[in-house]
Backbone as ProteinMPNN parsed JSONL, in Angstrom:
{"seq_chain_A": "XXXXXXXXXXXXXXXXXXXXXXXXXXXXXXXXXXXXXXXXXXXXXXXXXXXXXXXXXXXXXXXXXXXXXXXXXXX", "coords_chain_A": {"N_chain_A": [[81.566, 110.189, 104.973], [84.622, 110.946, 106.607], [87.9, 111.019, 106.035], [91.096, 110.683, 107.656], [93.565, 112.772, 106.742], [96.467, 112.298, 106.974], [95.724, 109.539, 106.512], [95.902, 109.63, 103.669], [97.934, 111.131, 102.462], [100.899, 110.666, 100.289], [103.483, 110.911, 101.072], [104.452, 110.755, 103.533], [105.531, 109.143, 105.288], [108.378, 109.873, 104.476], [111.13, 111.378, 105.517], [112.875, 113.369, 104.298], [112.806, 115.362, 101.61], [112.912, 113.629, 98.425], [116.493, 113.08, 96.94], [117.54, 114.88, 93.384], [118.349, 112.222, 91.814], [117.077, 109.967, 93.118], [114.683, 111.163, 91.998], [115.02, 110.882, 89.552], [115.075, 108.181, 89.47], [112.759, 107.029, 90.025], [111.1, 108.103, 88.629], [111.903, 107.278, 86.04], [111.212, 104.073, 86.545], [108.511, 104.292, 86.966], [107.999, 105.118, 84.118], [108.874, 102.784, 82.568], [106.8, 100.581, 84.652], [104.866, 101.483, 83.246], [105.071, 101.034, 80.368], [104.661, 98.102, 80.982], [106.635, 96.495, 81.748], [107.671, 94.51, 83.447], [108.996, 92.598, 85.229], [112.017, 92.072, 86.651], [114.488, 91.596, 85.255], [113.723, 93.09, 82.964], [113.011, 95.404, 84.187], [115.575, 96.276, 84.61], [117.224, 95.695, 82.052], [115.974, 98.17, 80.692], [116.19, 100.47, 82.47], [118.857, 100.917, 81.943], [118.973, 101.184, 79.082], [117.289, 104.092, 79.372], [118.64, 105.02, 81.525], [118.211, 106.538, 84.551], [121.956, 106.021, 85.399], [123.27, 103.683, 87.509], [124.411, 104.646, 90.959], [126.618, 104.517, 91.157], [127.933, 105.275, 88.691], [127.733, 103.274, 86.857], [126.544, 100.552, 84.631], [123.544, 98.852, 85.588], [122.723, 96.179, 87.187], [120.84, 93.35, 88.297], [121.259, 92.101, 90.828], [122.254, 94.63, 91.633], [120.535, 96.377, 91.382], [118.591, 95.507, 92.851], [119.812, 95.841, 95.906], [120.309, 98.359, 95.569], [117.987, 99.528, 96.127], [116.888, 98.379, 98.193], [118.91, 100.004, 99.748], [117.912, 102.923, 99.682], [115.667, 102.309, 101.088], [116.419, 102.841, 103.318], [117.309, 105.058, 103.838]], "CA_chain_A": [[82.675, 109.684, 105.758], [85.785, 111.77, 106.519], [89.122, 110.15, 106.154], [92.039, 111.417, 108.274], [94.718, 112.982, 105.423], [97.489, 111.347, 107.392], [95.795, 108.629, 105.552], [96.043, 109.51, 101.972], [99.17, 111.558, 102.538], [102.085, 109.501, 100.087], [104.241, 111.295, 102.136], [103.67, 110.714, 105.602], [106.606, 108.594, 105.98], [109.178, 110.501, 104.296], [111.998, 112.016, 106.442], [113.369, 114.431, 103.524], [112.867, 115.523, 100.109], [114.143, 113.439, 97.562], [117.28, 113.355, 95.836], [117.395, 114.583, 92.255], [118.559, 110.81, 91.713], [115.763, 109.139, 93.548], [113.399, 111.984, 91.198], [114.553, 110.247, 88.152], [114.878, 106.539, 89.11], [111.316, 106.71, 90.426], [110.319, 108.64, 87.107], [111.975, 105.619, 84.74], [111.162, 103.158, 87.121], [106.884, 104.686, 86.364], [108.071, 104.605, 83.157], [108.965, 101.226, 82.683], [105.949, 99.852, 84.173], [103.587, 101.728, 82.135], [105.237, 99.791, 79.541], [104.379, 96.706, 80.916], [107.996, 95.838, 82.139], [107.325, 94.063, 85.584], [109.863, 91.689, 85.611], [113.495, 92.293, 87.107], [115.466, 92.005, 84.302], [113.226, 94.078, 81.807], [112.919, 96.684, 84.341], [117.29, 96.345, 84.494], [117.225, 96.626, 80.709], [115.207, 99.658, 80.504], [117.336, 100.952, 83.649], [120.358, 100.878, 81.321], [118.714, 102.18, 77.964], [116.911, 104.924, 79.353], [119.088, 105.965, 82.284], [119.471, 106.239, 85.416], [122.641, 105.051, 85.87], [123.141, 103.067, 88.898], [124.445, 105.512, 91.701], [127.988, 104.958, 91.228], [127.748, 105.375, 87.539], [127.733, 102.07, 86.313], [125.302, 99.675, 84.122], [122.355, 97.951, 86.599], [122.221, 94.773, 87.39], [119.726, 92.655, 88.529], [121.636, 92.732, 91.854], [122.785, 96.265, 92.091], [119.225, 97.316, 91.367], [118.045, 95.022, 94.483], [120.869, 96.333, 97.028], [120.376, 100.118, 95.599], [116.387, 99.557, 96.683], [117.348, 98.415, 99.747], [119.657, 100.937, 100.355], [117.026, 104.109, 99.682], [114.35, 101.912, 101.88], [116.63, 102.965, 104.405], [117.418, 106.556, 103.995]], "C_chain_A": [[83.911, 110.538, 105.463], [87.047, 111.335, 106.834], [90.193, 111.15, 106.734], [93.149, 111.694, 106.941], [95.654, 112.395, 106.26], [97.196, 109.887, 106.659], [95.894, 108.381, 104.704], [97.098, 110.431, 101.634], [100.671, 110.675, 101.73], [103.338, 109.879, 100.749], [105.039, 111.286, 103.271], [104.875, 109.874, 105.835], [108.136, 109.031, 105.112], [109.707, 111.228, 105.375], [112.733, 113.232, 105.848], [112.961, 114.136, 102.251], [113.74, 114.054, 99.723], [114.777, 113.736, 96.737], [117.078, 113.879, 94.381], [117.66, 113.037, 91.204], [117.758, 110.071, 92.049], [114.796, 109.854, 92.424], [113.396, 110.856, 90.111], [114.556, 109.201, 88.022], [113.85, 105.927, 89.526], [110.555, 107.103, 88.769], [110.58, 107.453, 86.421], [111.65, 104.323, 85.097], [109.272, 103.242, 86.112], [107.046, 104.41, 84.837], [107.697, 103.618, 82.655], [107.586, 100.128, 83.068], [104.912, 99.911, 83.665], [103.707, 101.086, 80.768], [105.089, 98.687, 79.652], [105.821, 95.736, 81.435], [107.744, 95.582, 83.542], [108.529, 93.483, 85.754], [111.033, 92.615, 85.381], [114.054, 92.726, 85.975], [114.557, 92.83, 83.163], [113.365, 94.959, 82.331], [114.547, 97.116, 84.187], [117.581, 96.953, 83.763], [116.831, 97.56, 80.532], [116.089, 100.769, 81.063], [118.548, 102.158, 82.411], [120.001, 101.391, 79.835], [118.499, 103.437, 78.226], [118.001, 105.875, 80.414], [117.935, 105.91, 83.481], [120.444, 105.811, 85.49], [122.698, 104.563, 87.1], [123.93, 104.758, 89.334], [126.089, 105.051, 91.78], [128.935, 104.481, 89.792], [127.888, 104.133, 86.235], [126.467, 101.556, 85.753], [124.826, 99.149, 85.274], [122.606, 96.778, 85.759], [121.171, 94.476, 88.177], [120.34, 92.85, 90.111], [121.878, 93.891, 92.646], [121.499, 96.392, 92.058], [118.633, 96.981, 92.825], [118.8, 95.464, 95.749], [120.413, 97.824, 96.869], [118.756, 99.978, 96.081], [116.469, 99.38, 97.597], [117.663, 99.66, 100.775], [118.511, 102.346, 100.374], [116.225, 103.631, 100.325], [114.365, 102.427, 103.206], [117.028, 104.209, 104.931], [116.346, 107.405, 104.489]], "O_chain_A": [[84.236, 110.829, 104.312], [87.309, 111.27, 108.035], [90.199, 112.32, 106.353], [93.473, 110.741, 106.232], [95.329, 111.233, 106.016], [98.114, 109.163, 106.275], [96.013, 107.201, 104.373], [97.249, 110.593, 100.423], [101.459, 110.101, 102.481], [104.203, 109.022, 100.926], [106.082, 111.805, 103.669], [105.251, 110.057, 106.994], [109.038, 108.214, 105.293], [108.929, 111.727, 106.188], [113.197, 114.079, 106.611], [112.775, 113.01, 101.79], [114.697, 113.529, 100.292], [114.383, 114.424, 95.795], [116.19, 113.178, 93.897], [117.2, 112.891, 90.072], [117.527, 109.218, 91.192], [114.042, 109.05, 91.876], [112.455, 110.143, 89.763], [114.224, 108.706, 86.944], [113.72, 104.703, 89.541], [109.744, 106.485, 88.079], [109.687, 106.64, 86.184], [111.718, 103.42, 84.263], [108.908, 102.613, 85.118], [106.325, 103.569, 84.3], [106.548, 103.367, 82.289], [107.239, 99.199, 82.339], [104.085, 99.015, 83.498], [102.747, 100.676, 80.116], [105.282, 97.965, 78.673], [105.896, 94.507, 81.442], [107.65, 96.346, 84.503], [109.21, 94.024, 86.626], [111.199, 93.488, 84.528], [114.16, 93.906, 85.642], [115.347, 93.204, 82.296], [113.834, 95.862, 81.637], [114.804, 98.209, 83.683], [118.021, 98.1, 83.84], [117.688, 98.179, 79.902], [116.59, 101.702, 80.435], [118.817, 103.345, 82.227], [120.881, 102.106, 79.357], [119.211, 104.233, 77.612], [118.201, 107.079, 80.252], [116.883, 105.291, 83.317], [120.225, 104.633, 85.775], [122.008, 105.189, 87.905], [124.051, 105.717, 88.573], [126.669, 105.467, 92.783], [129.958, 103.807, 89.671], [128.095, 104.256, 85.028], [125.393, 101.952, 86.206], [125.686, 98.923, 86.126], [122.679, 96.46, 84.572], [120.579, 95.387, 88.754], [119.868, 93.828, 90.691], [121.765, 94.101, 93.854], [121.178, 96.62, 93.224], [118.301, 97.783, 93.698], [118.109, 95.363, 96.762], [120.158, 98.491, 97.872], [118.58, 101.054, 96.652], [116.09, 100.314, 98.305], [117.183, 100.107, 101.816], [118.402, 102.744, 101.534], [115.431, 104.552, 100.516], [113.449, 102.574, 104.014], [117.109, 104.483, 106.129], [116.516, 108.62, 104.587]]}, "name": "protein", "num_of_chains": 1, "seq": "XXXXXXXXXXXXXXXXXXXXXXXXXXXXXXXXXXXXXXXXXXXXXXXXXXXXXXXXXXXXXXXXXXXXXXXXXXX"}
């Protein structure tokens, strides 16, 4: 059986590269739940030890983190 690569493409719905900022809050995000951090506020805490800062250089919150996900869902 031969699967169309448009189907296994993670890609495929990207519109541009990303940011060096999206690079690394996807990297600590992977991070995070290879540690086992699922939940909100652990992934927050982690956020804020390891870095990223939020995107307008401030500590994450539990809110900011949910609005800034938003906001890149839509870029």
């Amino acid at each position: 059986m031969k699967i169309d690569p448009l189907y296994v493409n993670p890609h495929q719905a990207r519109t541009r590269e990303p940011s060096q900022y999206e690079i690394l809050l996807g990297d600590a995000m992977e991070r995070a739940f290879g540690q086992g951090l699922w939940e909100l506020d652990q992934l927050v805490g982690y956020l804020n030890q390891s870095g990223p800062m939020a995107a307008n250089g401030q500590l994450w919150t539990a809110e900011s983190f949910q609005v800034e996900l938003q906001r890149l869902a839509k870029v």
